[in-house]
N, C-alpha and C positions, 0 to 999 in steps of 0.2 A: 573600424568603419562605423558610421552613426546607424542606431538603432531602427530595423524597420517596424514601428512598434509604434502605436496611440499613446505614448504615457507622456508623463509631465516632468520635473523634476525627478531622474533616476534615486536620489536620495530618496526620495520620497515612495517608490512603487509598492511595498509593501504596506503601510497605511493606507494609503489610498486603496490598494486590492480589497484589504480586508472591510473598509467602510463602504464596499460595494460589497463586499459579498454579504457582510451580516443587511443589507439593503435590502438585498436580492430577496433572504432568508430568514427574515426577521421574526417567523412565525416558528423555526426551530433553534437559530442561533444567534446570539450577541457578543458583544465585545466587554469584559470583565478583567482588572486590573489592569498590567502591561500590556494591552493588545495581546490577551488569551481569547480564546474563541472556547464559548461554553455555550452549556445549552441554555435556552430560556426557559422550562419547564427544568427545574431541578430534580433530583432522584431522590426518594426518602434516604435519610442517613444509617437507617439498617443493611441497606444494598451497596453492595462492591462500586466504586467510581472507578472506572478507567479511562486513564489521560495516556497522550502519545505528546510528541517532539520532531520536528524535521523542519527542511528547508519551503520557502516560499518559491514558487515557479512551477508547482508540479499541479498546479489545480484543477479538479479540484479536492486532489489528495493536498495534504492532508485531515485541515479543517472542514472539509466536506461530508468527512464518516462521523462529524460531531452530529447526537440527536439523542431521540429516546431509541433503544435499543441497540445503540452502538457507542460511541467516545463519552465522557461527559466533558474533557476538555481537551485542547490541541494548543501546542505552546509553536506558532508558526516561528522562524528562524528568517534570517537574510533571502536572499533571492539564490538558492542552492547552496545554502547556508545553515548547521544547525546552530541553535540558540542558543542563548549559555547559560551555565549552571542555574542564575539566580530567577533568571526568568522558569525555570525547570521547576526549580524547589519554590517557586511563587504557586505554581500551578498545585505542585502534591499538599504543600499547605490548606490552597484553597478546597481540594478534593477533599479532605483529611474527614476520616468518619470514623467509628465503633468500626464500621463493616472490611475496612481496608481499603489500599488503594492498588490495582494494578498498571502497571506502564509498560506501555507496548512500543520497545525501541527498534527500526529497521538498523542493519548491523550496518552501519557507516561509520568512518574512524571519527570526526565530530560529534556526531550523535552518540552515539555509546561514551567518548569524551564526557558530555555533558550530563549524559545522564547518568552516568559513574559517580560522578561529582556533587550529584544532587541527590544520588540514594546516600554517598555517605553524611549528607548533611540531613539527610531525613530520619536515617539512621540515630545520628547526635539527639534530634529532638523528639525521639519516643513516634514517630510517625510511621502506620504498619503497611509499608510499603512492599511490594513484592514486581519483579520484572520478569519480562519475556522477550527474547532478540530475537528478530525472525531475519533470514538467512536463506532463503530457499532459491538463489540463485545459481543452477547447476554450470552457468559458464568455466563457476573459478573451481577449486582442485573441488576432490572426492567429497561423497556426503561425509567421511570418516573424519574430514575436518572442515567442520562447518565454521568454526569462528572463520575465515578467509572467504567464504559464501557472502554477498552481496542480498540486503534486503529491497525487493520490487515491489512490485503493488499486490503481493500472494499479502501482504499489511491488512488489507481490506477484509480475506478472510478471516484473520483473526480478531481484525474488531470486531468484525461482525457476530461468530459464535461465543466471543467473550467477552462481548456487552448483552448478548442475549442469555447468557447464563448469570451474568448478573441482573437484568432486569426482572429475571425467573428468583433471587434470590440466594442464588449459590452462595456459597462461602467463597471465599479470598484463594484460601487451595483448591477448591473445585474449580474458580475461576482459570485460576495459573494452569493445573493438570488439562484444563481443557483446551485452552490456550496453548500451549504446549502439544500436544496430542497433534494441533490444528496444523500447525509450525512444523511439526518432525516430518508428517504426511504430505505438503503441498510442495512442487517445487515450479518453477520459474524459467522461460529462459524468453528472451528478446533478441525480436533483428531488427536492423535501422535499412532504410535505404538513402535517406535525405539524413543530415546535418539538424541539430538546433542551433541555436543561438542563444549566448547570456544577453539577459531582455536590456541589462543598467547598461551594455558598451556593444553590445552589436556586435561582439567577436564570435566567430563560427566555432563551436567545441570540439568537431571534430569530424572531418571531411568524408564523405561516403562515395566515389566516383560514380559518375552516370554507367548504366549499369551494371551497378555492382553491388553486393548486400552485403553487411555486417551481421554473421549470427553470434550471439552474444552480447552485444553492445550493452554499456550499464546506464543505470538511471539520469545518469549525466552526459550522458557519450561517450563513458570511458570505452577505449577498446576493448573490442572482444574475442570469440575461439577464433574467428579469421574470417577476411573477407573472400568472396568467392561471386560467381554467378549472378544477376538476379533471374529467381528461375519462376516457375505461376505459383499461384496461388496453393495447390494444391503440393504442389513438389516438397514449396516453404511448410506447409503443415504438416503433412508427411513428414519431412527430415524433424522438426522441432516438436511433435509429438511423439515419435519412438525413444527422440534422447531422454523428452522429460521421463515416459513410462520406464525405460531401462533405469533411469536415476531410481525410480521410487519402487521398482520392483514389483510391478502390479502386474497380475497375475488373470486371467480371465475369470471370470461372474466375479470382479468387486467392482464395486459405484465409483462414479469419479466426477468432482466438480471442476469444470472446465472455464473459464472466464479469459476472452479475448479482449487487451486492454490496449487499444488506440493510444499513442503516446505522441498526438499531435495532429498532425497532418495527413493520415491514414484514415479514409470514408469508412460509414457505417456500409455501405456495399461490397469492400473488402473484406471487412473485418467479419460480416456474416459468410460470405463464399469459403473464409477459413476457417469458421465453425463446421459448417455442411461437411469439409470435407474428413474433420476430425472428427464428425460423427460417423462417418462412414467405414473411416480407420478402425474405430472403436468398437461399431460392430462386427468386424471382419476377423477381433480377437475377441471376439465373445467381451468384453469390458461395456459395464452400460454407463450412456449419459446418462447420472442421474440428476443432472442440475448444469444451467448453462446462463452465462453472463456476457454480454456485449457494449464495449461504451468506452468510454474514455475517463479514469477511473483516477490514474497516474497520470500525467502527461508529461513530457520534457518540451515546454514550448512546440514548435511547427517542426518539430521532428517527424519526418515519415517512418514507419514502422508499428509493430507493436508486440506486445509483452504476451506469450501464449503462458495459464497458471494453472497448472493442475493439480486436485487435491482427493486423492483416499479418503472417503467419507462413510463412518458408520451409521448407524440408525442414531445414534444422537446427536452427529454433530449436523444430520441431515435436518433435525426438528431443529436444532436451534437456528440453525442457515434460514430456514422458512418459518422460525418467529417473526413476530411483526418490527417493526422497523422505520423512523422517520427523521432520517439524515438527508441535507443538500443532496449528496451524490447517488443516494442508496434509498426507495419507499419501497417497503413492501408491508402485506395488510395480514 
């Protein structure tokens, strides 16, 4: 069925997004070789550059965490498409410094694909490359086997504390360990109650019945743990904050960053009614909010639903969370 959608030539959607968004943004980011999105403000060549990879249609992940304090480049892909190799290894060339480069791949079978492909060819040409797969999707099996884990928008916390440890000057392996650290501690999990659509053919990804919820549902409408009920606000928060805390084993008095991620068509007056109530959860097990995120971060098109992200936070990854920061999707001072 034809697309309910403002665009022009499907061929065309992702140039076109992109020369609207570096429009939009033009005081943090531009357009640089292959339609890469970098920042306009470069980083001295002493400090770690960290570049990410993914599909077009989720924005405004993922070229939107480009800025100072967080990406220095974003190599966007097809429309829920990742990139391929050469556009990848365009990108890590272009980063290429003394300081190294970190790349922050969401664990999808293309993406890691490509950027497989592009570390060994980075590899070949002396380029000091280093990666991190983040995976914090609890729908799919055990933490005990994370390559099978689904990367979500928990993406955002790792560029976040590990563009701010590079903007502070870390090393490449401070970079990675912290990066890492970010990654092991946050996990993920998402309900759908409406349907997207791929924007180029108008075809519906993946049906959600009038009421009824999908918990689990992945970045693209894969299915997920099983449909059921759709129950309130509170219920859904309840059930998807105990699974995430049992995932991560958190225990009462430790901090937790909590980030409610709209992935479409889900109101900002939802999406805060299911913070409230996961604040409330949280006090009730002694666990403090130490930090709290609302917005639409990720998105899969006019998808109803949204992505609950929690993350175990020490005293450092809390300073680097609350360094400063000036991305499209992300300001803070």
């Amino acid at each position: 069925m034809p697309a309910r959608k403002f665009i022009n030539n499907p061929d065309n959607i992702v140039s076109e997004l992109l020369a609207g968004f570096v429009l939009a943004h033009s005081k943090q980011v531009k357009l640089a070789g292959d339609n890469l999105v970098v920042r306009v403000k470069d980083k001295p060549k002493e400090k770690v550059a960290v570049v990410t990879l993914g599909g077009s249609g989720h924005e405004p992940a993922l070229s939107g965490f480009v800025g100072e304090g967080m990406l220095d480049i974003s190599v966007p892909g097809e429309i829920f498409a990742a990139p391929g190799p050469p556009r990848v290894i365009e990108a890590l060339r272009m980063a290429n410094r003394p300081a190294g480069v970190l790349l922050v791949v969401l664990n999808h079978a293309g993406d890691v694909m490509s950027a497989n492909v592009a570390l060994k060819m980075a590899e070949k040409e002396g380029l000091n490359v280093k990666q991190v797969l983040t995976h914090e999707d609890i729908s799919a099996p055990s933490r005990e086997d994370p390559k099978e884990r689904r990367g979500l928008s928990g993406c955002l916390f790792v560029a976040k504390v590990a563009g701010a440890a590079a903007e502070k000057g870390c090393s490449l392996d401070k970079c990675l360990e912290i990066a890492e650290r970010m990654e092991k501690n946050m996990a993920t999990l998402a309900v759908a109650v409406s349907s997207a659509s791929h924007p180029a053919t108008g075809q519906i990804i993946a049906e959600v019945p009038d009421g009824r919820m999908n918990v689990g549902m992945g970045q693209h409408g894969e299915a997920g743990q099983g449909e059921m009920d759709l129950v309130s606000a509170d219920k859904t928060a309840e059930k998807m904050l105990n699974m995430l805390l049992e995932d991560l084993s958190v225990k009462s008095g430790e901090k937790m960053l909590v980030m409610i991620n709209g992935v479409g068509s889900t109101t900002l007056m939802e999406q805060y009614i299911v913070l409230r109530r996961v604040q409330q959860v949280l006090d009730d097990k002694g666990i403090t909010l130490a930090r709290a995120l609302v917005g639409e971060y990720l998105t899969v098109q006019e998808m109803g639903g949204f992505q609950m992200v929690v993350a175990r936070m020490d005293d450092e990854l809390l300073e680097l969370w609350d360094a400063p920061c000036d991305s499209p999707a992300l300001m803070m001072k």
